[in-house]
PDB file of N, CA, C and O in Angstrom:
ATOM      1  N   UNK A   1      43.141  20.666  13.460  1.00  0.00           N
ATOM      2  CA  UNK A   1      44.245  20.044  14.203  1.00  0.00           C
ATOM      3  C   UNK A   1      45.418  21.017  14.303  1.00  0.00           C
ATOM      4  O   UNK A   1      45.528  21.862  13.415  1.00  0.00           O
ATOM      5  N   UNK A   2      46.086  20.988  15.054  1.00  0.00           N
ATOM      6  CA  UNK A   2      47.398  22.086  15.574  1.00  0.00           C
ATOM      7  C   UNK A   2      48.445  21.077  15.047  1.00  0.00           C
ATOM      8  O   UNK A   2      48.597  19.875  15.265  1.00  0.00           O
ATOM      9  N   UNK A   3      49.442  22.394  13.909  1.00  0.00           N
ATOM     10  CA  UNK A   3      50.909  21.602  13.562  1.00  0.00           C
ATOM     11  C   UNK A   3      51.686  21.343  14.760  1.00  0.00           C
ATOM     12  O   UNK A   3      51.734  21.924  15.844  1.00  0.00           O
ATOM     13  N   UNK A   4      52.324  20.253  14.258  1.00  0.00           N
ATOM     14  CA  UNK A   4      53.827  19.538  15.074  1.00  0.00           C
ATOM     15  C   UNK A   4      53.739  18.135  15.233  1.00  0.00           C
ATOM     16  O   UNK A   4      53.330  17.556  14.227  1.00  0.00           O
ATOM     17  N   UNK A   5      54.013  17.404  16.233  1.00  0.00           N
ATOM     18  CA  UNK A   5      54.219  15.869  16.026  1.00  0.00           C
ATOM     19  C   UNK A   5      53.279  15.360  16.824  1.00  0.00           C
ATOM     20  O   UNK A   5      53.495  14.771  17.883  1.00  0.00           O
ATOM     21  N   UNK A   6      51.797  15.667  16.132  1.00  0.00           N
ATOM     22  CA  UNK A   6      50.884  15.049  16.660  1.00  0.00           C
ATOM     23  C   UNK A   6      50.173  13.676  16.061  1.00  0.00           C
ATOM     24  O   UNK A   6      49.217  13.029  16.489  1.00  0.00           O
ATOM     25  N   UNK A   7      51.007  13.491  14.915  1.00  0.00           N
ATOM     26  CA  UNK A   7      50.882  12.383  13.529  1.00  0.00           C
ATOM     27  C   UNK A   7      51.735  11.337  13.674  1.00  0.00           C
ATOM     28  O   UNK A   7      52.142  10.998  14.785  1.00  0.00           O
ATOM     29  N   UNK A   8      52.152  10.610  12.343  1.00  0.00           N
ATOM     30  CA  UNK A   8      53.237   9.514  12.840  1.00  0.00           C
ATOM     31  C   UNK A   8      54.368  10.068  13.150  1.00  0.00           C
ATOM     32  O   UNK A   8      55.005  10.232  14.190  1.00  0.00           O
ATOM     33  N   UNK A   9      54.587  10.504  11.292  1.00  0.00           N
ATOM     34  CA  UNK A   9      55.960  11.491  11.437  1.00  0.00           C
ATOM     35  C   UNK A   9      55.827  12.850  10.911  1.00  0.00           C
ATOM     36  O   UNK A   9      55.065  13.370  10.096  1.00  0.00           O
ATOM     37  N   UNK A  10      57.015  13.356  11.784  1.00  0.00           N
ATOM     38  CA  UNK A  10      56.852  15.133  11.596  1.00  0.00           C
ATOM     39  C   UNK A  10      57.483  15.425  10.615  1.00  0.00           C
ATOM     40  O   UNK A  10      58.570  14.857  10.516  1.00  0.00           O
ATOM     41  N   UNK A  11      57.102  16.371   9.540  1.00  0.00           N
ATOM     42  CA  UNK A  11      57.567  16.977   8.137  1.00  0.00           C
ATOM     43  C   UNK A  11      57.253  16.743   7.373  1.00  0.00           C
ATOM     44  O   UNK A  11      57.441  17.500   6.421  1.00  0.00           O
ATOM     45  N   UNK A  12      56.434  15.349   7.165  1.00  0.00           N
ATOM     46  CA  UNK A  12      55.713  14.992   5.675  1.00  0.00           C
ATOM     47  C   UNK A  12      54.818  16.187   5.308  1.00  0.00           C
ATOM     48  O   UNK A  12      54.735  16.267   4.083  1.00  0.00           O
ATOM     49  N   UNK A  13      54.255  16.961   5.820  1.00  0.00           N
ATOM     50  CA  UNK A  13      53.877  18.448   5.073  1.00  0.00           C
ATOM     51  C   UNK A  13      54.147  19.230   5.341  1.00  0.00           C
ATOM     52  O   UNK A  13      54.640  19.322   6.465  1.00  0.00           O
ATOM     53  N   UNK A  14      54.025  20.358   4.516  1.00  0.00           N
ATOM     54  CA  UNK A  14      54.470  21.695   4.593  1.00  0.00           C
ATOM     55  C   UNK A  14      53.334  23.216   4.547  1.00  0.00           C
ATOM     56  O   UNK A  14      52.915  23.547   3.437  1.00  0.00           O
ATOM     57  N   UNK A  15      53.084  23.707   5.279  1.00  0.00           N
ATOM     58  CA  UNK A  15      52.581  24.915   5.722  1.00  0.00           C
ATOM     59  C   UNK A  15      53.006  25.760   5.142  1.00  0.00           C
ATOM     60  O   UNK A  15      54.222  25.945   5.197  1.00  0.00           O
ATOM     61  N   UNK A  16      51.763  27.039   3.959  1.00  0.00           N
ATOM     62  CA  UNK A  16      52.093  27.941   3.370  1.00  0.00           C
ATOM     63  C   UNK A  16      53.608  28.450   3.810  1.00  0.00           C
ATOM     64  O   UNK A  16      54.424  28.535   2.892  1.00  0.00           O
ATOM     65  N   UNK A  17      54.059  28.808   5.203  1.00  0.00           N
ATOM     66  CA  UNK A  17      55.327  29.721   5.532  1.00  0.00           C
ATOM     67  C   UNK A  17      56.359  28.810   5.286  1.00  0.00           C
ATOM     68  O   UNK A  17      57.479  29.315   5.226  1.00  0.00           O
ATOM     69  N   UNK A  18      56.246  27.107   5.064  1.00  0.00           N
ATOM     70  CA  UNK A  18      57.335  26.582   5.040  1.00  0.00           C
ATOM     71  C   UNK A  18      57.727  25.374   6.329  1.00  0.00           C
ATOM     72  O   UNK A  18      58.676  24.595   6.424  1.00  0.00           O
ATOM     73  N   UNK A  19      56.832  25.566   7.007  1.00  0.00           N
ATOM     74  CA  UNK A  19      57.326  25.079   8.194  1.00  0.00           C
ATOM     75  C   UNK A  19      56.688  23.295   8.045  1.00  0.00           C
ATOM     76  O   UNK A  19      55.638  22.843   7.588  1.00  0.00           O
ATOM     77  N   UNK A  20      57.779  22.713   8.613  1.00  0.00           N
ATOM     78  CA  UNK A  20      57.633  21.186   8.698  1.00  0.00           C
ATOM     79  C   UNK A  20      56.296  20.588   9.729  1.00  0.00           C
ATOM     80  O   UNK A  20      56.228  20.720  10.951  1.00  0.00           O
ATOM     81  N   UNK A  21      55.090  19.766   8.644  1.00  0.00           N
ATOM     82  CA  UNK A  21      54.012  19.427   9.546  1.00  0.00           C
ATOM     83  C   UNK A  21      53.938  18.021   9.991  1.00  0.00           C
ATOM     84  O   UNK A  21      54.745  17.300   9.404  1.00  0.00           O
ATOM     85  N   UNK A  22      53.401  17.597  10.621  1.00  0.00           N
ATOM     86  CA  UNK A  22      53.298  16.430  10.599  1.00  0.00           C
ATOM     87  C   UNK A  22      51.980  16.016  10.308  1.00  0.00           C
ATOM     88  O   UNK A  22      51.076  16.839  10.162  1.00  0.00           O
ATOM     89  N   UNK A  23      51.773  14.568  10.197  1.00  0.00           N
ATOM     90  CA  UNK A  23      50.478  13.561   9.560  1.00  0.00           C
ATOM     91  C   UNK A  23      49.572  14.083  10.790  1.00  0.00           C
ATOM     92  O   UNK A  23      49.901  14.549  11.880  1.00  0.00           O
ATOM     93  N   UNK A  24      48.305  13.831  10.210  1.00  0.00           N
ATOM     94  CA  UNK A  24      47.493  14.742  11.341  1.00  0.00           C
ATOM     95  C   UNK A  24      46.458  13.210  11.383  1.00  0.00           C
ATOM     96  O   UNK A  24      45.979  12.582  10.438  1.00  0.00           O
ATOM     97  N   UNK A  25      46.360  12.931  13.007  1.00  0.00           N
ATOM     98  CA  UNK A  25      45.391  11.672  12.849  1.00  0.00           C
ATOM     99  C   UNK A  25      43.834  11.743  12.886  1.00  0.00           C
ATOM    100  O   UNK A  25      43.325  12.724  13.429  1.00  0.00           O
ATOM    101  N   UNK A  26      43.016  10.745  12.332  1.00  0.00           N
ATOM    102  CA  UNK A  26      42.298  10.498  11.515  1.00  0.00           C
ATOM    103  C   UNK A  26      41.013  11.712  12.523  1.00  0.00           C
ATOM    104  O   UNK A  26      40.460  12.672  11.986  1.00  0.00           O
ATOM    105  N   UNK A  27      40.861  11.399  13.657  1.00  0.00           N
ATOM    106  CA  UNK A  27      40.140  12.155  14.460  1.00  0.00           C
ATOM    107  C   UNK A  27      40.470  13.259  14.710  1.00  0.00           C
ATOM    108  O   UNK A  27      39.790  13.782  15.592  1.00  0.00           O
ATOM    109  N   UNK A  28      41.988  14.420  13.905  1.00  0.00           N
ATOM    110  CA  UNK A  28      41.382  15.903  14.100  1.00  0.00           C
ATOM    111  C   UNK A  28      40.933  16.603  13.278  1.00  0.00           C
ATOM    112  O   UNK A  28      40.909  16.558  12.048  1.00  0.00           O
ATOM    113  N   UNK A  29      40.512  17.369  14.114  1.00  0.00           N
ATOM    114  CA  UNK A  29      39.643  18.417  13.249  1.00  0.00           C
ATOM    115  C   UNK A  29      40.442  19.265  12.514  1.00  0.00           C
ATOM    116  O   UNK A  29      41.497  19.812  12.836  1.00  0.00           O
ATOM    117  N   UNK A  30      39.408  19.339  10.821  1.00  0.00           N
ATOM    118  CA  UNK A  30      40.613  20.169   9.772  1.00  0.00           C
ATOM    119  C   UNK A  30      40.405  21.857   9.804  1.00  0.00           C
ATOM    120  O   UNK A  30      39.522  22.655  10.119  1.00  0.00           O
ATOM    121  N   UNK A  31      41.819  21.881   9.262  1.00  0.00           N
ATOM    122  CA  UNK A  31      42.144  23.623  10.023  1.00  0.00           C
ATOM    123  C   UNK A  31      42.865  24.001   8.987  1.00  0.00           C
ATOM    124  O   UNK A  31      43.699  23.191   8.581  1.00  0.00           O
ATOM    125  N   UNK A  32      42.730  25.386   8.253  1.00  0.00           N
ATOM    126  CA  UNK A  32      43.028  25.619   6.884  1.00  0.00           C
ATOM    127  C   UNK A  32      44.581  26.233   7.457  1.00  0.00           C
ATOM    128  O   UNK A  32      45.416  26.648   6.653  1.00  0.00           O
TER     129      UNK A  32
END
């Protein structure tokens, strides 16, 4: 799945560099 506000809400995770992710929904595909 590609970061940004493709989830509910954006920033509940965080990406090795720091950067604010959002919830990733149930159907994407996982991406290290």
């Amino acid at each position: 799945a590609k970061w940004g506000v493709i989830g509910k809400e954006p920033g509940q995770f965080k990406d090795p560099a720091g950067v604010g992710l959002s919830w990733e929904p149930d159907w994407a595909p996982a991406e290290d």
